[in-house]
C-alpha positions in Angstrom: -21.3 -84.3 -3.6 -18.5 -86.6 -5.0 -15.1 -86.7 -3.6 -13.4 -85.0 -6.1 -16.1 -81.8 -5.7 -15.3 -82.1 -2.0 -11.8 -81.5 -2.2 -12.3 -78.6 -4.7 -14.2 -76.7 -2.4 -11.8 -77.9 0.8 -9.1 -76.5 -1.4 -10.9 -73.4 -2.4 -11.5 -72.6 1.3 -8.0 -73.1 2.2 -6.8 -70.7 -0.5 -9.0 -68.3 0.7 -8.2 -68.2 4.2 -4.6 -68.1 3.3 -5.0 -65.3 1.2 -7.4 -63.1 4.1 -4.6 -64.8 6.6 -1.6 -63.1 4.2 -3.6 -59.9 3.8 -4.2 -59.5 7.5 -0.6 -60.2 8.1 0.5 -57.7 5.6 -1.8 -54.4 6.9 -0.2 -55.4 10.4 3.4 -56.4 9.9 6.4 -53.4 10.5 7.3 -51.3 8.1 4.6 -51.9 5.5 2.7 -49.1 4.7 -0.1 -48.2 2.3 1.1 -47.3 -1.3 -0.1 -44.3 -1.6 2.9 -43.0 0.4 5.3 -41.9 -1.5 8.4 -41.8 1.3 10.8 -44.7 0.7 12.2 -46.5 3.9 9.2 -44.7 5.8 10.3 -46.9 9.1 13.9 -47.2 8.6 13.6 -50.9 8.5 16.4 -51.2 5.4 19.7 -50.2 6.2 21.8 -48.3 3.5 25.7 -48.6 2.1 27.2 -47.1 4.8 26.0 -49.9 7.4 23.6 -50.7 9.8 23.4 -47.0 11.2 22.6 -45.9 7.3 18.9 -46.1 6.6 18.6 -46.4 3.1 17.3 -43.6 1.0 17.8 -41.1 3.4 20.7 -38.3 3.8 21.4 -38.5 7.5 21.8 -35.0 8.9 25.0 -34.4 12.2 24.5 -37.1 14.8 21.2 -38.8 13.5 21.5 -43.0 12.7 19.3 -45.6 12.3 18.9 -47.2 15.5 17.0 -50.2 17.3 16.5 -48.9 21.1 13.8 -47.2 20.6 10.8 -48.0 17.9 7.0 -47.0 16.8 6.9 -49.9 14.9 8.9 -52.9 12.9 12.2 -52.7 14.7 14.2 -49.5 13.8 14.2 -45.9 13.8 15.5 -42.6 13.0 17.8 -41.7 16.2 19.1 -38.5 17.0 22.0 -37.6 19.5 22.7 -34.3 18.1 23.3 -31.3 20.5 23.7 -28.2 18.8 21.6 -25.6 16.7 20.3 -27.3 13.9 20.4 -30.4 11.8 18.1 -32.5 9.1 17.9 -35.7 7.9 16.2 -35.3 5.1 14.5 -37.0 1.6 13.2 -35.6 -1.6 10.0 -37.4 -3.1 8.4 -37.3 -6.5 4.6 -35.8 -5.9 1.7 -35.1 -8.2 1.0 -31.7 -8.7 -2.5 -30.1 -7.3 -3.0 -32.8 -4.8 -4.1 -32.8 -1.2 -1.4 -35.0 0.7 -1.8 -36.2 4.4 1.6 -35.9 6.2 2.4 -37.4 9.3 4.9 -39.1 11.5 6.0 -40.4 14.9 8.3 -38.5 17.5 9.8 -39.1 20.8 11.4 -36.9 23.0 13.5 -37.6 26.2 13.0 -34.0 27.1 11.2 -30.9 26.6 14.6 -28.9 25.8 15.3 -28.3 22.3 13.5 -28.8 18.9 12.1 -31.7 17.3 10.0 -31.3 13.9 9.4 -32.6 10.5 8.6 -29.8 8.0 9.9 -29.7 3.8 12.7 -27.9 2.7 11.4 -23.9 2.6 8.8 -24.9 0.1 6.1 -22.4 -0.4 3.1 -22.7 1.8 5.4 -25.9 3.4 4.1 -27.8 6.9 5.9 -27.9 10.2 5.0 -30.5 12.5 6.7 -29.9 16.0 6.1 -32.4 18.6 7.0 -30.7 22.7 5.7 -33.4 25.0 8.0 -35.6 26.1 8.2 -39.6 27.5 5.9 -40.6 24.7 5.6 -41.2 20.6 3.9 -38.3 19.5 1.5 -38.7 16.2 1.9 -35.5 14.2 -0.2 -35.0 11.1 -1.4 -32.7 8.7 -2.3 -31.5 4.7 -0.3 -30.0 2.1 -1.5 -29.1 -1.6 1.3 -29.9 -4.0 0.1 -26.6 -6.0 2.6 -27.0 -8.9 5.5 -28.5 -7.5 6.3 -32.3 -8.3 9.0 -32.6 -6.2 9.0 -31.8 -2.2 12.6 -32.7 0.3 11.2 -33.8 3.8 13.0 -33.0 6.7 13.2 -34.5 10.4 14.9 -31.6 11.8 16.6 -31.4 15.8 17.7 -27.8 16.6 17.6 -25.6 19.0 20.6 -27.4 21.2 18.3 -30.3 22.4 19.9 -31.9 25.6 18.2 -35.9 25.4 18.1 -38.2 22.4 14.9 -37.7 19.9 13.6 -40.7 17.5 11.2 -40.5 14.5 9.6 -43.2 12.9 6.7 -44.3 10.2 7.3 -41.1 7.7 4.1 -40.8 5.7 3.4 -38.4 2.6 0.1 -40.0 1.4 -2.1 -38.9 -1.3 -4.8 -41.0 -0.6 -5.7 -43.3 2.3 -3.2 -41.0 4.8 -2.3 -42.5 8.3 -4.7 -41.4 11.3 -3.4 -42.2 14.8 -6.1 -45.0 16.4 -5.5 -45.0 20.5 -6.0 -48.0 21.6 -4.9 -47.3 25.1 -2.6 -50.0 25.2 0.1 -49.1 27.7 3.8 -49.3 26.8 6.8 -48.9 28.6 9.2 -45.8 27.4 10.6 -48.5 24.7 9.2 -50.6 22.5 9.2 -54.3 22.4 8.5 -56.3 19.1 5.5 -57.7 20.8 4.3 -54.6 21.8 2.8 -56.2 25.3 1.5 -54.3 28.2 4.4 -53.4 30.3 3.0 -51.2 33.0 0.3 -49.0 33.9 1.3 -45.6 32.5 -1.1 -44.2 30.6 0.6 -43.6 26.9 -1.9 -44.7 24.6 -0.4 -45.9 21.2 -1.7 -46.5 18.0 -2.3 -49.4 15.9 0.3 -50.4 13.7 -2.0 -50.6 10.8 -2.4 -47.2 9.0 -6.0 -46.3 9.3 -8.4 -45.1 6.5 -8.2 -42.0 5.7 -9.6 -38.5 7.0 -11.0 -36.8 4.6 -9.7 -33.6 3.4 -12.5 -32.0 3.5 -13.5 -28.5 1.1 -13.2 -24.8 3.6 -13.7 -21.3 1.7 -12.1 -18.8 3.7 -15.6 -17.4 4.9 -17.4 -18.8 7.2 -15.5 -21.1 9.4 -16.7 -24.3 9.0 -20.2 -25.5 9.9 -18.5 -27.8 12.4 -15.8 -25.4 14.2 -16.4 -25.7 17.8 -14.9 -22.8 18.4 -16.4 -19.7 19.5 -16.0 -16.4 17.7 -13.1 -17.9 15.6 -12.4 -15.0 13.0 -12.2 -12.3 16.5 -15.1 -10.2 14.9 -16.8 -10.1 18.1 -15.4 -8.0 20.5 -15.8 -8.9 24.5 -15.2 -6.0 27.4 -14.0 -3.5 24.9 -13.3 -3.2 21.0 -9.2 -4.8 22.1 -11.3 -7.9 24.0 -11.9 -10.9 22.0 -15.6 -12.8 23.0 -14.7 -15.7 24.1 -11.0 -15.6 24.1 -8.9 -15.3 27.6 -6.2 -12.8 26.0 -2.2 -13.7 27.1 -0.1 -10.5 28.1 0.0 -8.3 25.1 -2.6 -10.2 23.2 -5.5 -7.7 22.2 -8.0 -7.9 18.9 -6.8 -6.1 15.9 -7.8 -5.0 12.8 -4.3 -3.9 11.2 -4.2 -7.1 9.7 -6.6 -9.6 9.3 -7.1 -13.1 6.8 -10.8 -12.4 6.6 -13.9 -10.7 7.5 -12.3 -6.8 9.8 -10.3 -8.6 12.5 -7.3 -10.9 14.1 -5.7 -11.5 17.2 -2.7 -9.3 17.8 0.1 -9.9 19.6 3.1 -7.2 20.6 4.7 -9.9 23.2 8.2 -9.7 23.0 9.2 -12.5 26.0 9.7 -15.6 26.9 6.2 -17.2 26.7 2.3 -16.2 27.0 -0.7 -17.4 25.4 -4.5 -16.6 24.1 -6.8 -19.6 24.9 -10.4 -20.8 24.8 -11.8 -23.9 26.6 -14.1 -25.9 24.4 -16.9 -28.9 24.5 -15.6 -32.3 22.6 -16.8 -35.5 21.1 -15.0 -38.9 22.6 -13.9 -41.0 20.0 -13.7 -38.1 17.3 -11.2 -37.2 15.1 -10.9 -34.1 15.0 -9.1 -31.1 12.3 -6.9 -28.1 14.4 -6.5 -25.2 12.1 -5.8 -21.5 11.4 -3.8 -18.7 10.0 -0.4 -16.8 11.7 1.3 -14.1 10.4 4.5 -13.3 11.3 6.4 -10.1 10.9 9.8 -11.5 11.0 11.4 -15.3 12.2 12.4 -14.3 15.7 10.9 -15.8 18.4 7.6 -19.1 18.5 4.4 -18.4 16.8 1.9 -21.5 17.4 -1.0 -22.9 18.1 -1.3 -25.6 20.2 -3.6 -27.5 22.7 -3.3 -27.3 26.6 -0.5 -29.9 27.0 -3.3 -32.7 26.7 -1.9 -36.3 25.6 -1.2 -36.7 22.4 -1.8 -32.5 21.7 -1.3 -31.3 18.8 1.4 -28.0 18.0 1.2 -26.1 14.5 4.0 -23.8 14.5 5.2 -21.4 11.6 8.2 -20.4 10.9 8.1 -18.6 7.8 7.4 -14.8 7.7 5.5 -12.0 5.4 2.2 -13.9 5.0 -0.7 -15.2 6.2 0.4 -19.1 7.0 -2.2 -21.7 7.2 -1.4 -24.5 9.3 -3.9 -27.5 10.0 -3.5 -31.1 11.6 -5.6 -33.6 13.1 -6.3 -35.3 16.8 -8.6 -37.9 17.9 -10.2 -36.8 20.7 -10.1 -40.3 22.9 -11.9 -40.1 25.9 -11.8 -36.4 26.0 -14.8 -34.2 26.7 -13.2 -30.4 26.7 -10.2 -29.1 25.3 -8.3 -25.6 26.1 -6.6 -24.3 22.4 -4.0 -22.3 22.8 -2.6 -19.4 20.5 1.5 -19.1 21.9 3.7 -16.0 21.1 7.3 -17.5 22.6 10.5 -17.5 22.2 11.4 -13.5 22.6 9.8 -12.5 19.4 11.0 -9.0 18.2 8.3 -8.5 15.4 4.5 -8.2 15.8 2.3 -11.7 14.9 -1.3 -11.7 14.2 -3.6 -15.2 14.5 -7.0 -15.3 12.4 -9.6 -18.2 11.2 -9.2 -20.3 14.2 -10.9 -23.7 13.7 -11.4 -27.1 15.4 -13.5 -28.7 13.6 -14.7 -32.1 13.4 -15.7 -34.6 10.0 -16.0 -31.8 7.5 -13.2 -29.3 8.8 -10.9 -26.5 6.6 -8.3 -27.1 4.3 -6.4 -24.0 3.0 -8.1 -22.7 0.0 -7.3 -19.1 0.1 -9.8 -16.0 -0.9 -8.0 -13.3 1.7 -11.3 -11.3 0.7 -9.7 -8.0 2.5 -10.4 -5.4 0.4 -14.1 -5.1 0.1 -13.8 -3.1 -3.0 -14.4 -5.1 -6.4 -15.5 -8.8 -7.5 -13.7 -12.2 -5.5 -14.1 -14.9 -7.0 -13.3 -19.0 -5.3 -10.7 -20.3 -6.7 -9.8 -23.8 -7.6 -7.5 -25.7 -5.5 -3.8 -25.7 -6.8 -2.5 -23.0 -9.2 -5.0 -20.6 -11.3 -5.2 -19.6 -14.5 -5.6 -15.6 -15.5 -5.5 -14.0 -19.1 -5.4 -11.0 -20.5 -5.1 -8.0 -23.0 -5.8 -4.9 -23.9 -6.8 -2.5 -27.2 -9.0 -4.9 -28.1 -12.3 -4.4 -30.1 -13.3 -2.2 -33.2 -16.2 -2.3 -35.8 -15.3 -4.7 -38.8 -14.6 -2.7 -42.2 -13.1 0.1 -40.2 -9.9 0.0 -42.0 -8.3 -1.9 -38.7 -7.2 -5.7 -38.0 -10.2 -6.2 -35.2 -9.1 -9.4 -34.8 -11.0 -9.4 -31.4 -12.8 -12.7 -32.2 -9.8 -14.6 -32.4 -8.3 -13.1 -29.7 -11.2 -14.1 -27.3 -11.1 -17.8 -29.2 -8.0 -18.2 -27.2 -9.9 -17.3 -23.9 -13.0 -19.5 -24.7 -10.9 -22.5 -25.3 -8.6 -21.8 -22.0 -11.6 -21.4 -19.9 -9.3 -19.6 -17.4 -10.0 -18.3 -14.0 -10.3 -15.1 -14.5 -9.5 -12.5 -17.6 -8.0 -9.1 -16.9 -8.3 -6.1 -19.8 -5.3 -3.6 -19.9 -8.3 -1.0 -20.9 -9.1 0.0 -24.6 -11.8 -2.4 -25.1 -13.9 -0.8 -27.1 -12.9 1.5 -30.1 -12.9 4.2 -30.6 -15.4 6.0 -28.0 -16.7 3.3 -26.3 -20.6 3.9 -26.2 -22.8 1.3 -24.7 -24.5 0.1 -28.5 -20.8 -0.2 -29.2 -19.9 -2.7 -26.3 -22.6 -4.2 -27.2 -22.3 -4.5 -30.9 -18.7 -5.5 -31.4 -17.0 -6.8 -27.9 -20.2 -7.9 -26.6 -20.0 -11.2 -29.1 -16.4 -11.5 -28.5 -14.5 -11.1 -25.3 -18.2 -10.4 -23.6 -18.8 -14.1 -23.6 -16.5 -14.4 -20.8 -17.9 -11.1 -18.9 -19.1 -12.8 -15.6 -14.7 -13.7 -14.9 -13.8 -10.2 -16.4 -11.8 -7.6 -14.3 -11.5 -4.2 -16.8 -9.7 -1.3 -16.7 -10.2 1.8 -18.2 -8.7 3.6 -20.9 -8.6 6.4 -23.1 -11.1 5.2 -25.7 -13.6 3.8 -23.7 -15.9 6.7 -23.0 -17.1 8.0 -19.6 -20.4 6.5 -19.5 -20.8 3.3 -21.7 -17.6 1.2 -20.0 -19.7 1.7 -16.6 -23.1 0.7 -18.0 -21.3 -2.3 -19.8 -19.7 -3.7 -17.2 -21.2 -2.5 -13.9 -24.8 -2.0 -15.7 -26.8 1.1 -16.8 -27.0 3.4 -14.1 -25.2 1.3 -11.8 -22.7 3.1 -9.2 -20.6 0.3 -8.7 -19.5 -2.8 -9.8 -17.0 -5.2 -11.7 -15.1 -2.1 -12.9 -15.3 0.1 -10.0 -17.1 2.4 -8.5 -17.8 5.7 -11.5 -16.2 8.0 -9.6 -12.9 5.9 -9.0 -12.4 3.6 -11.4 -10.0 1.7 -9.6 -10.3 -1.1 -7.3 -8.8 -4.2 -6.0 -9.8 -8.2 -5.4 -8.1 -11.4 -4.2 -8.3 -14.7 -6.2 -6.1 -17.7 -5.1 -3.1 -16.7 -2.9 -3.0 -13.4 -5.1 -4.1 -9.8 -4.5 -4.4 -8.0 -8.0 -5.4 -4.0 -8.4 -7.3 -2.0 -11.1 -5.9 1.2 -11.5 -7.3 4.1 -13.8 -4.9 5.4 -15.8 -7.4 7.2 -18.4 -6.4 9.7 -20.9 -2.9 9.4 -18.8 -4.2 10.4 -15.3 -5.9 13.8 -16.8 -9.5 12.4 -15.7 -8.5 11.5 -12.6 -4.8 12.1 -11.5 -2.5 9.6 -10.8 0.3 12.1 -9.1 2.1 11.3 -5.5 -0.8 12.4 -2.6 -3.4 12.1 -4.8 -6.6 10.2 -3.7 -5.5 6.9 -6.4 -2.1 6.9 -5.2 -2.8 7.4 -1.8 -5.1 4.4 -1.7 -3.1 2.3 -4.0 -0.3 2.6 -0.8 -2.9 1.7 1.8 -3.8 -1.1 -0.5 -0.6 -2.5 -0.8 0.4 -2.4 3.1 -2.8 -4.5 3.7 -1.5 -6.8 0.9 1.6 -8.0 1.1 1.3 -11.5 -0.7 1.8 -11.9 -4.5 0.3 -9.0 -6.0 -0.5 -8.2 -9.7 -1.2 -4.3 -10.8 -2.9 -3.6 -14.5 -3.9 -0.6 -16.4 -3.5 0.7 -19.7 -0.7 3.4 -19.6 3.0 1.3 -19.7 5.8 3.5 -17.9 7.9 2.1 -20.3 7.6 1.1 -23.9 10.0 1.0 -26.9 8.1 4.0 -28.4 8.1 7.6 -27.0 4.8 7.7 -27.7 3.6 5.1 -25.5 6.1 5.4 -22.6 3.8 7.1 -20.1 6.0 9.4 -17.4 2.4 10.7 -15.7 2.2 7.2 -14.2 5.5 7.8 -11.8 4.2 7.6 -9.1 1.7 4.7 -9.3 5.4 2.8 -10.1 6.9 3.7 -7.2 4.1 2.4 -5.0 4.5 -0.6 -6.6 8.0 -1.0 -6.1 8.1 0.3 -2.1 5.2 -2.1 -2.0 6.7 -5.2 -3.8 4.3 -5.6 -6.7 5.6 -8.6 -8.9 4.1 -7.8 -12.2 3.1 -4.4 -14.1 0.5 -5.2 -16.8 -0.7 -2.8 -19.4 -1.5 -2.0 -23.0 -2.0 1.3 -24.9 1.1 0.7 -26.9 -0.3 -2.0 -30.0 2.5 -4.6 -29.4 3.9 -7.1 -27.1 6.6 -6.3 -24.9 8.1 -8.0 -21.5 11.2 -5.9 -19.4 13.3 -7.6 -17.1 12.9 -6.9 -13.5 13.3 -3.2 -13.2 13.0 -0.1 -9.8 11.1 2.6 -10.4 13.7 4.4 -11.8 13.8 2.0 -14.6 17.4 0.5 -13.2 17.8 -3.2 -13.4 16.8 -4.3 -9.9 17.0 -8.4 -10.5 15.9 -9.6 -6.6 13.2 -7.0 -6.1 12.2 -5.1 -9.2 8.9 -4.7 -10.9 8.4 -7.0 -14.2 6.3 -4.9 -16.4 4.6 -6.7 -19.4 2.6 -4.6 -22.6 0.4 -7.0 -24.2 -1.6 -4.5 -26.3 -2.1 -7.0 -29.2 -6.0 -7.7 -28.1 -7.2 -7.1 -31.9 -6.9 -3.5 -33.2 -3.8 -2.6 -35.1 -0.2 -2.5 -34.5 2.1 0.4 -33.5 5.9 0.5 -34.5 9.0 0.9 -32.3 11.4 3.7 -32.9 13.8 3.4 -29.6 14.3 0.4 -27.7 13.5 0.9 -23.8 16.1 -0.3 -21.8 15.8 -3.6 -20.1 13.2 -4.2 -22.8 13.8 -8.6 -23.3 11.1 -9.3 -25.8 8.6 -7.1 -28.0 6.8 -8.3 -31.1 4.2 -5.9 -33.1 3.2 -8.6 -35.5 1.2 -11.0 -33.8 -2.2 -10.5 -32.6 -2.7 -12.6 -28.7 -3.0 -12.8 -25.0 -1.2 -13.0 -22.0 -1.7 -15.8 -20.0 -0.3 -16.5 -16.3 0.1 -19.4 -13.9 -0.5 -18.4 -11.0 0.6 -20.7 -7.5 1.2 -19.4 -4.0 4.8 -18.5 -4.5 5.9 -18.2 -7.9 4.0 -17.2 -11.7 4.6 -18.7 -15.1 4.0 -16.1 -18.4 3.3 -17.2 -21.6 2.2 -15.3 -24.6 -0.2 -17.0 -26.6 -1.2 -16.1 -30.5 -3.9 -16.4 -32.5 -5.0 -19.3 -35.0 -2.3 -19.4 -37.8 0.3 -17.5 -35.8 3.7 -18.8 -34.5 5.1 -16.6 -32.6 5.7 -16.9 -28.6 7.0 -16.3 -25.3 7.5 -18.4 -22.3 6.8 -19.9 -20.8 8.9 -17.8 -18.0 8.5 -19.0 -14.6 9.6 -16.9 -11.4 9.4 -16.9 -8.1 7.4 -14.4 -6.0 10.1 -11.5 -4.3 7.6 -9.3 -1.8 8.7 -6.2 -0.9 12.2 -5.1 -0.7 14.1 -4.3 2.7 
């Protein structure tokens, strides 16, 4: 090899090592993180305008600065001194929407007194990570799907009149290769040096500076628990001593199995403690060296008091806490097992709660654990279908199909176009689907080719054309007592699909086949429906209680509308009435009720005809009875977007309108 070859390749090597030597460096050195997190200033290494106690990019909250005492790594942190009920500082960050992120973060605490957490800013379905141990940094980490949102405020919140200082450091909102905490039982002295030497022999294992790979977020349906939950009779269905004893669960004071409430399958733990501090637990058998994913569901009745879950103050435990109240919350996060062999979960009701809490779905699972993808299949009654993670799609209509040459539009084929080419999640009918008697050889003649090519995502109802026989053999099959559209001697029924609960009612020949009236057997269970329900809920049928024609307003349906409104339901779907029309926010009375009212929308523009207005309804925002379409909604956990969508060659629109969800009223 000649000289000049020689020093090529000596070169070449050189460059190489400096560039693995500049790589290494830059995984390990403070303050650099992986760029998949989206938090700026994630370490508080850059100070801000205001000075050296101004970390830049964050809004300091009362008594928190930047500080140097006291560090996870790089040489700064968040410190806070505050001592009184609450404060935040706090960051908004620019996310994608329906993505899995991974957050996480340090925390110490000088004491046990007070609160220390990092959740987001009352965002639906948000994630509170409180640390309680003490002397120590504290990994805390855990998912949240963006759903639609594209923005999200982080908060590193001290409340709860904390008596000793409390730091945070290395913020992390990752989308991708999210930081895992990596013991390596290196022992540290209560603060950090920059050489992070062994200082003494406590045992305070801390983590490598370089964020780990990932942990996958891996796929959970609501039933089963996961393959790999540890956890014995997670879901309370089996009962122990009695039918109030949960298998395999050491029930705290006022702690008993329930079935008032549950997420899925027939039961939950219950709790009715109203004092300072008990617990439900369950010891279980670990894998050393695993990382593991802590999970489950809390409902709370109201905010008062601590509803968590949490692991047997073990070293580096972690505590999923909810704070928010009126649904089922999941809450997940994950902990590396170390050199642990067993582990005691807890299930805590502290704090002095005044309102009931229920716990459900317990998990702790390891590679291949839940994530939150909600089916709430509580109501056994009609079809559930698994919905895609983020948001989810429904359309709809109703009036929909009649025999070509009939003297009527039957524009049921482009109505259905819209359908085929949305590929929703689900389609609803507001009943009428078949004109005008709705015989089986009819179904099958005329909305069979048309909105029957989506017929495995249909939910029907039924309406006053659609016979008594041939709606049931179409869509539940001949002969068959139940199915898609209800049992034959109901009719109505309900299902959950995302974070939604949505309800079939039978509103035929306006509640003369089967009555609709207060006490009767539809409104009775419609109630009971609702009160096991409480999360966004849709209700559709054909009759409208209001309508900008007298002919169409349907009074008989009074007291299916007052259920809804006791009950909270967001939106009142239904056609009869030939034309498009969306009210504003409205009581059962039919008075403007902006914060809690029922939004009632009358899309009966599925292909028939067209029916003219005389009166316009009060609160009546929109009506159209020229354009043939279908409804379509956005559904996410806490809000809904409408939009009306027309057929080929037509203009005309609405929405998109998007709202947030209200729940019932007070």
């Amino acid at each position: 090899m000649n000289k000049n070859k020689k020093g090529m390749l000596l070169i070449g090597n050189m460059l190489l090592v400096c560039a693995l030597t500049a790589y290494a460096v830059a995984l390990q050195s403070p303050g650099i993180v992986l760029a998949a997190n989206v938090v700026q200033n994630s370490s508080f290494e850059t100070a801000g305008a205001g000075g050296a106690a101004d970390a830049a990019n964050w809004t300091e909250g009362s008594l928190h600065a930047r500080a140097s005492d006291k560090f996870n790594t790089g040489a700064w942190s968040l410190k806070s001194t505050f001592r009184g009920t609450g404060t935040d500082t706090r960051q908004t960050v620019t996310v994608a929407a329906s993505t899995a992120y991974t957050y996480s973060g340090y925390v110490w605490r000088t004491n046990a007194v007070g609160g220390a957490c990092m959740d987001m800013n009352d965002i639906a379905g948000e994630l509170t990570l409180c640390v309680t141990t003490a002397g120590s940094w504290q990994f805390k980490s855990g998912t949240w799907n963006s759903g639609t949102n594209t923005s999200v405020t982080l908060r590193l919140i001290t409340d709860a009149s904390p008596t000793g200082d409390i730091w945070f450091d290395d913020i992390s909102l990752d989308s991708g290769s999210g930081p895992t905490n990596t013991p390596t039982n290196t022992s540290l002295s209560p603060t950090n040096t920059p050489t992070n030497t062994s200082l003494g022999p406590t045992n305070t294992p801390t983590h490598t500076n370089t964020p780990a790979p990932p942990t996958n977020t891996p796929t959970r349906t609501n039933t089963p628990v996961a393959s790999g939950n540890v956890i014995a009779n997670p879901s309370f269905e089996i009962a122990g001593g009695s039918a109030a004893d949960a298998a395999s669960w050491t029930e705290g004071t006022n702690h008993a199995r329930a079935s008032d409430k549950f997420n899925t399958g027939a039961w939950s733990l219950k709790s009715t403690y109203r004092s300072t501090g008990t617990d439900t637990r369950q010891t279980v058998s670990i894998n050393t060296g695993t990382t593991y994913t802590y999970s489950g569901y809390v409902w709370r009745t109201n905010t008062v008091g601590g509803a968590c879950m949490d692991m047997n103050d073990i070293a580096g435990e972690l505590a999923l806490c909810v704070t928010t109240a009126g649904s089922w919350q999941f809450k997940s996060g994950t902990w590396a097992s170390g050199s642990n062999t067993s582990l005691t979960v807890r299930l805590i009701t502290d704090g002095s709660p005044t309102g009931d809490i229920w716990f459900d779905d317990i998990s702790l699972a390891g590679p291949g654990g839940p994530t939150n993808t909600p089916t709430r299949t509580n109501t056994p009654a009609g079809p559930t279908n698994t919905p895609p993670a983020g948001s989810i799609v429904v359309m709809g209509a109703g009036d929909i199909a009649c025999f070509p040459g009939s003297g009527l539009n039957c524009k049921q084929m482009e109505t259905s176009n819209l359908i085929v080419n949305a590929n929703p999640d689900k389609v609803l009918t507001f009943a009428d689907n078949q004109y005008d008697s709705g015989v089986l050889s009819d179904f099958n003649a005329v909305y069979d080719p048309s909105w029957g090519r989506f017929k495995n995502k249909t939910s029907p109802s039924r309406g006053n054309h659609d016979g008594n026989v041939g709606y049931y053999d179409y869509f539940n099959g001949v002969g068959n007592f139940g199915g898609p559209a209800g049992d034959r001697d109901k009719g109505y029924y309900s299902f959950n699909l995302g974070a939604w609960h949505f309800v079939s009612i039978n509103t035929n020949d306006k509640c003369l086949i089967l009555s609709c009236a207060a006490g009767s057997a539809q409104e009775v269970w419609l109630r009971s429906d609702l009160a096991a329900h409480p999360e966004c809920t849709i209700v559709f049928m054909h009759h409208p209680r209001w309508a900008s024609s007298t002919t169409f307003a349907t009074a008989e349906v009074q007291a299916i509308v007052q259920a809804m409104y006791d009950y909270g339901v967001e939106l009142y779907l239904a056609g009869h009435a030939h034309f498009y029309e969306r009210f504003a926010r409205q009581n059962a009375a039919g008075n403007p009720d902006a914060t809690y009212g029922v939004r009632e929308i009358v899309t009966g523009v599925g292909g028939r005809d067209f029916s003219g207005f005389n009166t316009v309804a009060a609160n009546s925002e929109v009506r159209q009875n020229n354009t043939f379409g279908v409804l379509k909604l956005t559904l996410s956990s806490n809000q809904y977007t409408i939009q009306f969508v027309p057929i080929a060659g037509s203009s005309w629109t609405d929405g998109p309108i998007t709202e947030s969800c209200h729940g019932p009223h007070p």
